[in-house]
C-alpha positions as CSV (number, residue, x, y, z in Angstrom):
1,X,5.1,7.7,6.0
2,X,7.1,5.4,8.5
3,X,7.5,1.8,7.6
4,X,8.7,-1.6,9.2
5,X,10.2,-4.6,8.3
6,X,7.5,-7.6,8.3
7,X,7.7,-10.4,10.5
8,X,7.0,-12.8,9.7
9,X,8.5,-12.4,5.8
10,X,5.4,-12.9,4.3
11,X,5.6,-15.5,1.1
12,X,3.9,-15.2,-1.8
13,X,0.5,-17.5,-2.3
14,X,-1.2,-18.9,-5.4
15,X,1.6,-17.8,-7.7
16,X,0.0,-19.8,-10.7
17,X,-3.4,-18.5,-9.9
18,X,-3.6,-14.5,-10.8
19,X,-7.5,-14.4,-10.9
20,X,-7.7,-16.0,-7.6
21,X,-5.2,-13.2,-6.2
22,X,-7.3,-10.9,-8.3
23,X,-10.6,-11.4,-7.0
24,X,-8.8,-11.8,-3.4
25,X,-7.9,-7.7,-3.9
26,X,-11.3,-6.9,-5.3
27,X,-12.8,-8.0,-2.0
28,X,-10.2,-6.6,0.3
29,X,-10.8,-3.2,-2.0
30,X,-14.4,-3.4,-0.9
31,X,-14.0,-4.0,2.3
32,X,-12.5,0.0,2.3
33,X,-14.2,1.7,0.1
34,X,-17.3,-0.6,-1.6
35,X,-20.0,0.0,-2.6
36,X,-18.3,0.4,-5.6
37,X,-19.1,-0.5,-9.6
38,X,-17.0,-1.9,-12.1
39,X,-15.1,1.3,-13.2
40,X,-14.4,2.2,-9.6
41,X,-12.8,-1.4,-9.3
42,X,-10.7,-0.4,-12.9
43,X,-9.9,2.6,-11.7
44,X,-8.1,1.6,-8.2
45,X,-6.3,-1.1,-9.4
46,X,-5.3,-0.6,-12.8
47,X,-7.1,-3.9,-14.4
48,X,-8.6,-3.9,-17.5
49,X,-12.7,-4.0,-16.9
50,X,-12.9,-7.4,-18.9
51,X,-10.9,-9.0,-16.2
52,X,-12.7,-7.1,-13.4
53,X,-16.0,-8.0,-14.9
54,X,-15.0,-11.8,-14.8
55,X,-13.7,-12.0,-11.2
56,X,-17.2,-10.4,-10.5
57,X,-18.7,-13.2,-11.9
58,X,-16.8,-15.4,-10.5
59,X,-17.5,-14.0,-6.4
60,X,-21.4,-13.6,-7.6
61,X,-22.2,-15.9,-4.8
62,X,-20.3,-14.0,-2.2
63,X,-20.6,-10.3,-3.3
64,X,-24.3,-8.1,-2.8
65,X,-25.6,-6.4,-5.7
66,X,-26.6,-3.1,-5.2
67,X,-28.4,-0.3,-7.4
68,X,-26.6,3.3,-7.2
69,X,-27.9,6.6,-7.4
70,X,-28.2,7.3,-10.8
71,X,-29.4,3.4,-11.2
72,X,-26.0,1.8,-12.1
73,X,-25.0,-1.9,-10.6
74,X,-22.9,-1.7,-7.3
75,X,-21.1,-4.4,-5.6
76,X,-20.3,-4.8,-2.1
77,X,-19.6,-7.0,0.6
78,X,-22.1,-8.5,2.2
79,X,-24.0,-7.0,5.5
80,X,-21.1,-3.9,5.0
81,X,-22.0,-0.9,7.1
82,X,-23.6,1.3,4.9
83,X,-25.3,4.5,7.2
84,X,-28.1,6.0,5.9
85,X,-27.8,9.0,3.6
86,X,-29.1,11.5,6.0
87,X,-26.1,10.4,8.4
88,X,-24.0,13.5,9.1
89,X,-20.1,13.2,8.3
90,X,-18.5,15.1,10.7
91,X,-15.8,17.7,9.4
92,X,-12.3,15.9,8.2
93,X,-8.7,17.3,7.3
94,X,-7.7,14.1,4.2
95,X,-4.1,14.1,3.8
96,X,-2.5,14.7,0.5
97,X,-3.1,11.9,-2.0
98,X,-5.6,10.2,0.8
99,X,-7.4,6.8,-0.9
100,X,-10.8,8.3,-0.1
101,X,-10.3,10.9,-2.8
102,X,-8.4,8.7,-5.5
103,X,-10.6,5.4,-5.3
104,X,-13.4,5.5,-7.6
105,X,-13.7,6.4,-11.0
106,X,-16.8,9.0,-10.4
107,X,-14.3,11.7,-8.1
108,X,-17.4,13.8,-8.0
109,X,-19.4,11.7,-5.4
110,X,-16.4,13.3,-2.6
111,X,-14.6,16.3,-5.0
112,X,-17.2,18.3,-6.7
113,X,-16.1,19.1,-10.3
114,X,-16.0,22.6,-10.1
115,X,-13.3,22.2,-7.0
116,X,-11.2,19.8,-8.6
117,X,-9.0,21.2,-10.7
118,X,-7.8,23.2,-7.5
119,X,-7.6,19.8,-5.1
120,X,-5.8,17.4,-8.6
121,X,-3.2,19.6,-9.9
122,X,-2.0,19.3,-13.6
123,X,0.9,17.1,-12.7
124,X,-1.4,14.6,-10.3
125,X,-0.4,16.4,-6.9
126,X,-3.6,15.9,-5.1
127,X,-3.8,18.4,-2.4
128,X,-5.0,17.7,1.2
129,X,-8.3,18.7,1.9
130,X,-10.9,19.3,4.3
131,X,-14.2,17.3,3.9
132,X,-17.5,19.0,5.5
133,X,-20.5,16.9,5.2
134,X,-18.4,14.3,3.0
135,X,-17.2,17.0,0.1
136,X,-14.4,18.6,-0.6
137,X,-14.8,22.2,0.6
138,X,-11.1,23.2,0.9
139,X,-7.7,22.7,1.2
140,X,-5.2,22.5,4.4
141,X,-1.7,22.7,5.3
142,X,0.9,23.0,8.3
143,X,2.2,26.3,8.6
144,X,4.3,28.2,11.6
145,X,1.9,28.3,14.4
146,X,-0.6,25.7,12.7
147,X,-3.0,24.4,10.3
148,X,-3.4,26.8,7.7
149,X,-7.1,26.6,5.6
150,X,-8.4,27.8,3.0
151,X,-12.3,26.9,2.0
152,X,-14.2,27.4,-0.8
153,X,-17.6,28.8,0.6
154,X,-18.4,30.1,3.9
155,X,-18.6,27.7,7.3
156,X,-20.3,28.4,10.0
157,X,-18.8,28.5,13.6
158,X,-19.8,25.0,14.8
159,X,-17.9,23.7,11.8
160,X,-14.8,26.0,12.5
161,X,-15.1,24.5,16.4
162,X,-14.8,20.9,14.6
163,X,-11.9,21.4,12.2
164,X,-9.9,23.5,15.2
165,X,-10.5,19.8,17.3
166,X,-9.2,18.4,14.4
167,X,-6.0,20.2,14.1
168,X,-5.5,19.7,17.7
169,X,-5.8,15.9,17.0
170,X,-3.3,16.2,13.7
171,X,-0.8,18.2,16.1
172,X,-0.2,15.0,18.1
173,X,0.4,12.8,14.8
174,X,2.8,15.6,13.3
175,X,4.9,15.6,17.0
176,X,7.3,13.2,15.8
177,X,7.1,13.8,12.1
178,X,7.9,17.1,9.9
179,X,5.9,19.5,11.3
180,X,5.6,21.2,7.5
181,X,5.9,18.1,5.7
182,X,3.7,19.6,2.2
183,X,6.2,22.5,2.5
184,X,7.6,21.5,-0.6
185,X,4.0,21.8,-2.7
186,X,3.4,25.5,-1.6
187,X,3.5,26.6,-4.8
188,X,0.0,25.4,-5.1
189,X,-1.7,27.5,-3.1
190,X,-0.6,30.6,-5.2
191,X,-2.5,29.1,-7.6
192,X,-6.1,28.3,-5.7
193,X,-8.9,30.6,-5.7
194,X,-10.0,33.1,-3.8
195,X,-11.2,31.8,-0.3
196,X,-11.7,32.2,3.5
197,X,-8.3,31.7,5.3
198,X,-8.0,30.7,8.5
199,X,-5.0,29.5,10.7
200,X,-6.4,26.8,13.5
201,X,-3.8,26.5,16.1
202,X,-2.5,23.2,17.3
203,X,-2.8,23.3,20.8
């Protein structure tokens, strides 16, 4: 990470008023990752549900209700983009510990459970992945030469062609940084299944 000083210092604002600030973050948390229910909003920020449930109430009139999946209540911002579910998501590499894996309480609409105890490691490492058609499908890292992968289930090519224009974006990002910056976490992919490994140069 690279960080800089904040100009200007930024000052606290409605110190006496927590469930203001609170329902302030819910909204900002939506606007990155809603729709998103009650346990998803528990989940990311650590707040009881009693207390998330009341700042709900409290933005009814500025929030959109929404029905999920399985039929459970979903809140979101209102006129959010939302693309339709037949929408192809084009292949990602997720850094390690990336907010679109760790932000809801239901993991399994990006990891799929059988997958996760590979990607969230006993001791809460979560490994970076690669996302093909918005799931988890493997796991990546800089190595000598490139971007080492391993994946789960077979790709075909015009998904390998993606993640190889991927890799050749990340090489650009990585110039000025630690090439091998998860060298230090190798000793998880000892432990991963067995898998299609390919290396996907950077240039």
């Amino acid at each position: 990470p690279a960080f800089i000083a904040a100009s200007p210092h930024p000052t606290p604002a409605d110190d006496d008023d927590p469930e203001t600030a609170l329902q302030r973050l819910i909204v900002r948390y939506m606007e990155g990752f809603g729709p998103v229910s009650v346990a998803d909003v528990a989940q990311f920020t650590s707040i009881p549900r009693g207390r998330i449930k009341a700042a709900l109430r409290a933005l009814a009139g500025e929030l959109e209700r929404l029905e999920g999946p399985s039929g459970e209540e979903l809140f979101d911002i209102p006129n959010a983009p939302r693309p339709d579910a037949a929408t192809p998501a084009p292949p990602r590499l997720m850094a390690m510990w990336d907010s679109v894996l760790l932000a809801y309480a239901d993991r399994s609409r990006i990891i799929p459970p059988e997958r996760r105890p590979y990607v969230i490691r006993t001791n809460g490492d979560v490994l970076p992945t690669l996302l093909i058609d918005g799931y988890v499908a493997g796991v990546w890292r800089p190595v000598a030469g490139g971007i080492e992968t391993t994946v789960f289930h077979s790709l075909p090519d015009d998904v390998w062609a993606a993640l190889a224009g991927e890799a050749r974006a990340l090489a650009n990002f990585l110039a000025s940084r630690e090439p091998e910056v998860y060298r230090r976490y190798g000793h998880w992919w000892g432990k991963l299944p067995d898998g299609e490994v390919r290396l996907l140069p950077m240039e």
